[in-house]
NUMI-383102 format. One record per residue (C-alpha): residue number from 1; residue in one letter; x, y, z. Coordinates in steps of 0.25 Angstrom, whole numbers. Example, Ala and Ser with C-alpha at 12.3 -4.5 7.8 and 13.67 -1.06 7.14 Angstrom:
<pts>
{pt 1, 'A', {49, -18, 31}}
{pt 2, 'S', {55, -4, 29}}
</pts>
This chain:
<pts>
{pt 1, 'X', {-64, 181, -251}}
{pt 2, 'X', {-61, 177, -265}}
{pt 3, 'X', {-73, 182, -273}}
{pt 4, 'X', {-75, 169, -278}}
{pt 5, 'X', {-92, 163, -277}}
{pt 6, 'X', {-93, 150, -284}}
{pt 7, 'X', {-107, 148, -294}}
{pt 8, 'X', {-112, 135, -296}}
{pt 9, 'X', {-117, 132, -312}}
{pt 10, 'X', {-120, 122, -320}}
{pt 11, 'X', {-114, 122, -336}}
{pt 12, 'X', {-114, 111, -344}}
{pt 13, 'X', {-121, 103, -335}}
{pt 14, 'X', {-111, 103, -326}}
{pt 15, 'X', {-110, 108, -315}}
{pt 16, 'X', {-100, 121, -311}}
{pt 17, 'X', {-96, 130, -301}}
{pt 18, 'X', {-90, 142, -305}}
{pt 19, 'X', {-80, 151, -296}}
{pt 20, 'X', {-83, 167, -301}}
{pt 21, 'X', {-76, 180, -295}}
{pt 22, 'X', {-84, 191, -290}}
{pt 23, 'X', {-86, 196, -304}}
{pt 24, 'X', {-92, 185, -311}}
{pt 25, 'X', {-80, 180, -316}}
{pt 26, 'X', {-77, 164, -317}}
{pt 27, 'X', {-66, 160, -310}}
{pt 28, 'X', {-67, 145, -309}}
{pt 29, 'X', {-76, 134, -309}}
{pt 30, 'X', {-78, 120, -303}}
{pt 31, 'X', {-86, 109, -313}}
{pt 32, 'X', {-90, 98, -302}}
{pt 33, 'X', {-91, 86, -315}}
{pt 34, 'X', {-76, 89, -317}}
{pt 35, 'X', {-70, 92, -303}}
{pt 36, 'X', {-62, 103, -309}}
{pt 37, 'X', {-62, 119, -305}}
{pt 38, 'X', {-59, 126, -318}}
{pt 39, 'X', {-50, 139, -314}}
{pt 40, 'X', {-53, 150, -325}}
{pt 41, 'X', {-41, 157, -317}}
{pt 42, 'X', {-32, 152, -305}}
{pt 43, 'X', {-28, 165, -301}}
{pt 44, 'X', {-40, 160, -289}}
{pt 45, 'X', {-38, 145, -289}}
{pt 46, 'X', {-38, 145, -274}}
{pt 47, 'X', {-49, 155, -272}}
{pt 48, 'X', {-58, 145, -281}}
{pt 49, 'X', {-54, 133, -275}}
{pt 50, 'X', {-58, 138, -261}}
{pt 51, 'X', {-72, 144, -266}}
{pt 52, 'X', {-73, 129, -273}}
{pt 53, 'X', {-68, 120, -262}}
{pt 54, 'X', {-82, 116, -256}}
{pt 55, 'X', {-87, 113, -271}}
{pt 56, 'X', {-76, 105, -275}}
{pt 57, 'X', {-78, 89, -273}}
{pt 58, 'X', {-67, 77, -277}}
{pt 59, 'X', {-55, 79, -285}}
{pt 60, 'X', {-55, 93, -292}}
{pt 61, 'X', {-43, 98, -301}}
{pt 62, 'X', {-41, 113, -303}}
{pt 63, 'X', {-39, 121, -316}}
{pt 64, 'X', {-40, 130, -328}}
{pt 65, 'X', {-51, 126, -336}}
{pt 66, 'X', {-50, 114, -347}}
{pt 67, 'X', {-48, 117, -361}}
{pt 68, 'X', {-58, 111, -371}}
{pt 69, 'X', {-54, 97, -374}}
{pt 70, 'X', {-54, 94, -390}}
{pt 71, 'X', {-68, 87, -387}}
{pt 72, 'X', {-74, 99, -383}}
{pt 73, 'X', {-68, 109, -394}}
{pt 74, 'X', {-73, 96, -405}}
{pt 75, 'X', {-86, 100, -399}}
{pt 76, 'X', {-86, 115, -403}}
{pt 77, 'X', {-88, 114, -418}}
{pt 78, 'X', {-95, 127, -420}}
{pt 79, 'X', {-106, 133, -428}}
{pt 80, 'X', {-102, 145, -436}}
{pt 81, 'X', {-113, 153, -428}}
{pt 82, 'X', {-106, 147, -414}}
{pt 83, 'X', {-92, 151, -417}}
{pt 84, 'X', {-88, 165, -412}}
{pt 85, 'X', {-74, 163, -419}}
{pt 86, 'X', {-78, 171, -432}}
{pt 87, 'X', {-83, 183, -423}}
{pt 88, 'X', {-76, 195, -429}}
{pt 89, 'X', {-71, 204, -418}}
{pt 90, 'X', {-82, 213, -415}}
{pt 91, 'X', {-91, 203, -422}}
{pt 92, 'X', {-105, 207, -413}}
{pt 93, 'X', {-102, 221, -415}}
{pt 94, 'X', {-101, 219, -430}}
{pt 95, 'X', {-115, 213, -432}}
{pt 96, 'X', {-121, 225, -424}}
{pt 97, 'X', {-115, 235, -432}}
{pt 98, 'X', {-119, 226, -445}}
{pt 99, 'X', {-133, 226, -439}}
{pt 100, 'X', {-135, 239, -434}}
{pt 101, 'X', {-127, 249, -441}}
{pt 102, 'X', {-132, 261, -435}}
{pt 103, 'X', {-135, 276, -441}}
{pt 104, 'X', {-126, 279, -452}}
{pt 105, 'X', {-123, 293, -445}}
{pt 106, 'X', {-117, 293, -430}}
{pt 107, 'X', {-111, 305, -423}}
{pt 108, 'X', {-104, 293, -419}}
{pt 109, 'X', {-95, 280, -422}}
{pt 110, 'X', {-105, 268, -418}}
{pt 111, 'X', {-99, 264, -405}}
{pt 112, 'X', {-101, 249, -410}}
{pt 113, 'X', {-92, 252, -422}}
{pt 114, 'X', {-81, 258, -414}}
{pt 115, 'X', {-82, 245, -404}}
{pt 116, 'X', {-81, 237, -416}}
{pt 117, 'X', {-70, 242, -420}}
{pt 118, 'X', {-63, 240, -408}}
{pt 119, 'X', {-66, 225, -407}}
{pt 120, 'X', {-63, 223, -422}}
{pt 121, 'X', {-49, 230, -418}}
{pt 122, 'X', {-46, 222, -405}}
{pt 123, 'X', {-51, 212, -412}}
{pt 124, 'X', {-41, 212, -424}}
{pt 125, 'X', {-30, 212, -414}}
{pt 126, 'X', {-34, 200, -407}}
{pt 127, 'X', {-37, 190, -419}}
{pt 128, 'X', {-21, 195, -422}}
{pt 129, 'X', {-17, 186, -409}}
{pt 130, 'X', {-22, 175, -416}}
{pt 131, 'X', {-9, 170, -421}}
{pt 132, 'X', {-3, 170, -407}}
{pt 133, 'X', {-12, 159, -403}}
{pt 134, 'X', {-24, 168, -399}}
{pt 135, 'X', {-39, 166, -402}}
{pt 136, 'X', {-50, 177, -405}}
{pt 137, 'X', {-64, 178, -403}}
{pt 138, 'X', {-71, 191, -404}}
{pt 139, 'X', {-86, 195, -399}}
{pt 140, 'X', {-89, 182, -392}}
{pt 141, 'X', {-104, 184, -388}}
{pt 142, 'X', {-109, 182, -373}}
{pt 143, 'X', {-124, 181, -368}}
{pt 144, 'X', {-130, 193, -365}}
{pt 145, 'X', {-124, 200, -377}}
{pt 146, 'X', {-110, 202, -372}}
{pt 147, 'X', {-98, 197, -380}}
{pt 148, 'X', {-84, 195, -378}}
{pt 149, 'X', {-77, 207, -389}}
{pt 150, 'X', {-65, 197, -389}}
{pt 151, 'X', {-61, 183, -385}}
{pt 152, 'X', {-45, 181, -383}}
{pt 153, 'X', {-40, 165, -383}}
{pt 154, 'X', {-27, 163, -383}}
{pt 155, 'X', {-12, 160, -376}}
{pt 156, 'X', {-14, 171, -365}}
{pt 157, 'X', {-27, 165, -362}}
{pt 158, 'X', {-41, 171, -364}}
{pt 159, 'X', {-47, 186, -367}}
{pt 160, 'X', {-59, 191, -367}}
{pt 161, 'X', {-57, 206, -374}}
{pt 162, 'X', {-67, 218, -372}}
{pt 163, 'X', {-64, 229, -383}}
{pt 164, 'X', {-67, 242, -379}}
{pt 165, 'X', {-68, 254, -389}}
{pt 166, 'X', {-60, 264, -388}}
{pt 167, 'X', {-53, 271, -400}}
{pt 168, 'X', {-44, 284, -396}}
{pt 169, 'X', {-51, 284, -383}}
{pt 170, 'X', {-45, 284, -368}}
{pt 171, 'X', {-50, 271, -361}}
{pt 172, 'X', {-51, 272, -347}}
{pt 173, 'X', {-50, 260, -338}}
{pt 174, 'X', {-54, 258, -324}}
{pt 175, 'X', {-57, 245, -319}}
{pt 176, 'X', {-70, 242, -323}}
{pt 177, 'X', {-73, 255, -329}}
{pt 178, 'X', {-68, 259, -343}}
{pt 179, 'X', {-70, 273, -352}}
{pt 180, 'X', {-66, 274, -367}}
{pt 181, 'X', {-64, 291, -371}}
{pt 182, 'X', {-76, 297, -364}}
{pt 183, 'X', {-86, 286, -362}}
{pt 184, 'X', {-92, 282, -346}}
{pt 185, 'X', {-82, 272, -341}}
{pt 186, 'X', {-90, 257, -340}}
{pt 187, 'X', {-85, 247, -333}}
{pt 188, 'X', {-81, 238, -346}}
{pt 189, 'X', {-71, 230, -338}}
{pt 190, 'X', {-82, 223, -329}}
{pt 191, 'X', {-87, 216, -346}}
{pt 192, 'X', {-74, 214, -348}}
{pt 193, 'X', {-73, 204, -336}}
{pt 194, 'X', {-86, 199, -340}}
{pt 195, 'X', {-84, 195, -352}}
{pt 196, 'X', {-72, 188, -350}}
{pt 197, 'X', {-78, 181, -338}}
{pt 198, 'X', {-89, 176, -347}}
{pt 199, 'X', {-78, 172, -356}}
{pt 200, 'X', {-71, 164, -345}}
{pt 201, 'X', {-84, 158, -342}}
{pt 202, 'X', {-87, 154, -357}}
{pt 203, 'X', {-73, 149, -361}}
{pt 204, 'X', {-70, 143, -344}}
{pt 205, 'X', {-57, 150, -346}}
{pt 206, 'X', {-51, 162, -340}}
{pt 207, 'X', {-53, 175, -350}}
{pt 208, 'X', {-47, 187, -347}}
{pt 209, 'X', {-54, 201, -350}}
{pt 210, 'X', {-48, 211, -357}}
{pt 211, 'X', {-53, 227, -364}}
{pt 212, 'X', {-50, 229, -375}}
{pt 213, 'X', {-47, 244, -377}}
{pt 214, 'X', {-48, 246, -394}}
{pt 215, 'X', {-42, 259, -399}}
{pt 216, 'X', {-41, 268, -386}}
{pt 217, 'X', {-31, 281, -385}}
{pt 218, 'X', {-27, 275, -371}}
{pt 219, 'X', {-32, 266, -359}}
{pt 220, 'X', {-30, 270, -346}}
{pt 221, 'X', {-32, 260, -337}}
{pt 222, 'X', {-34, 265, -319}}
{pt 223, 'X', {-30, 252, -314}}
{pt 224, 'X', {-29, 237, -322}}
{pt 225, 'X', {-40, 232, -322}}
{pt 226, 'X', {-43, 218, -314}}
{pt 227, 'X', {-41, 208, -324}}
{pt 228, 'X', {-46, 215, -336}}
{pt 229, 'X', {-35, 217, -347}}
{pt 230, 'X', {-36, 233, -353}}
{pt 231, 'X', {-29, 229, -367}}
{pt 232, 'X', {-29, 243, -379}}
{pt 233, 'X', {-29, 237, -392}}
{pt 234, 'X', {-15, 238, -395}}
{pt 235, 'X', {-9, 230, -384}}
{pt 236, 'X', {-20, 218, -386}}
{pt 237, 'X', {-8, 211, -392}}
{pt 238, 'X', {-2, 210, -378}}
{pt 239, 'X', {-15, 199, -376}}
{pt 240, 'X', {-9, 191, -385}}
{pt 241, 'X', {5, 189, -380}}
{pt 242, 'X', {-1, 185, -367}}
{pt 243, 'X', {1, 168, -366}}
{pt 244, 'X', {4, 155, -357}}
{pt 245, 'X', {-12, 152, -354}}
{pt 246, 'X', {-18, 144, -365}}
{pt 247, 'X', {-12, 135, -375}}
{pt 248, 'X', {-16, 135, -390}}
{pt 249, 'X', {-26, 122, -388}}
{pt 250, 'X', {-33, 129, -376}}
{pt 251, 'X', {-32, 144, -384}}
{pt 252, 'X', {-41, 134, -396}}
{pt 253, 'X', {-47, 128, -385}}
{pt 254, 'X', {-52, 141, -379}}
{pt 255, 'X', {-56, 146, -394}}
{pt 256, 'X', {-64, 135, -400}}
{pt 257, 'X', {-74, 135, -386}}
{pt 258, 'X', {-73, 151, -387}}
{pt 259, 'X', {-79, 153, -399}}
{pt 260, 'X', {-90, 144, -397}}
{pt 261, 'X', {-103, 154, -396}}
{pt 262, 'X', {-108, 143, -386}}
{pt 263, 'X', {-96, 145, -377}}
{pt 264, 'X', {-103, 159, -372}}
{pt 265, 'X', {-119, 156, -372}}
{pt 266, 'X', {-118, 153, -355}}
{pt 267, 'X', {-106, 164, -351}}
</pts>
């Protein structure tokens, strides 16, 4: 069984059928108009190929997704409020704070503050990757009120980055559990994958999930978990050496549609 199920949609008034994993996530998708299946990965090329085969009709050709062409990007002149690019990291978290200070006197640091912090730190280190042919984007909103802490564009290919809080605190990993110091374990690895298969979805391009871990004393990890990069702070660099997947023009490419607050309305 390859734990394929293909989903018929219609998006931009044409019609799509969309190969997803038991998960949720998208794996690849037919458009009929263009007799083209779009592989978000081809690590299962012949698994979706089989699932598709009483779909496909005429000549079909099989590939990564297209780039935008010049005509498209031309097409994406934004509004100031439709650009995410100026988003500072940690930018929603910000304007909470802003708005909603809190009581002047806590027993306790505001846990927004310290998750802050942490994004603006992480941040900081990823906006450094930008003279190695890297692009940022950081607290890329989603529907439902979820948002993307940070999104990575670059030669390696694409990141969605979750940061997690953790300052001087042992950060327990197992698969899709995680504990920072004392606090219950949650399964934080399960959004991580989301939000990266949301982001797949959005930018028809594979993104890769990865946590964050800002600040922690260590990070013990039971097992690696399934295609979910556990990454400290201090090693975020070893994202940016990673290369060979997209040239410069697809990396701007990739940018100019990611930042478009329109790009993420139907994910």
């Amino acid at each position: 069984m390859s734990g394929l199920r293909v989903i018929p949609t219609w998006r931009h008034g044409r019609e799509r059928l969309y190969v997803c994993a038991d998960d949720g996530r998208n794996v690849a998708w037919y458009d009929r108009d263009t007799g083209r299946v779009n592989l978000i990965s081809d690590a299962r090329r012949d698994d979706v190929l089989t699932l598709l085969g009483p779909f496909l009709t005429g000549d079909v050709t099989v590939g990564p997704p297209p780039v935008p062409t010049p005509a498209e990007l031309a097409r994406l002149a934004l509004h100031p409020d439709d650009d995410l690019a100026p988003n500072r990291p940690g930018e929603a978290l910000q304007i909470a704070v802003e708005r909603d200070p809190g009581p002047a006197r806590r027993l306790r640091t505001d846990p927004r503050r310290r998750a802050l912090e942490a994004e603006q730190s992480v941040g900081r280190a990823l906006d450094a990757f930008e003279r190695a042919g890297w692009r940022t984007l950081h607290s890329v909103p989603l529907p439902g009120g979820a948002r993307i802490h940070h999104l990575l564009i670059g030669p390696g290919g694409l990141y969605a980055l979750h940061t997690l809080p953790a300052r001087k605190q042992r950060v327990r990993v197992a698969d899709p559990m995680v504990a920072a110091g004392r606090a219950e374990p949650s399964p934080l690895l399960r959004r991580v994958r989301t939000d990266a298969s949301r982001a797949s979805f959005a930018l028809t391009a594979e993104v890769h999930p990865v946590l964050a871990v800002a600040g922690a004393a260590a990070v013990d990890v039971t097992a690696a978990p399934r295609d979910v990069r556990v990454v400290p702070d201090t090693e975020l660099q070893s994202l940016a050496r990673t290369g060979g997947v997209l040239k410069p023009a697809d990396v701007e490419a990739l940018h100019a549609m990611a930042r478009d607050r329109h790009t993420w309305l139907r994910v």
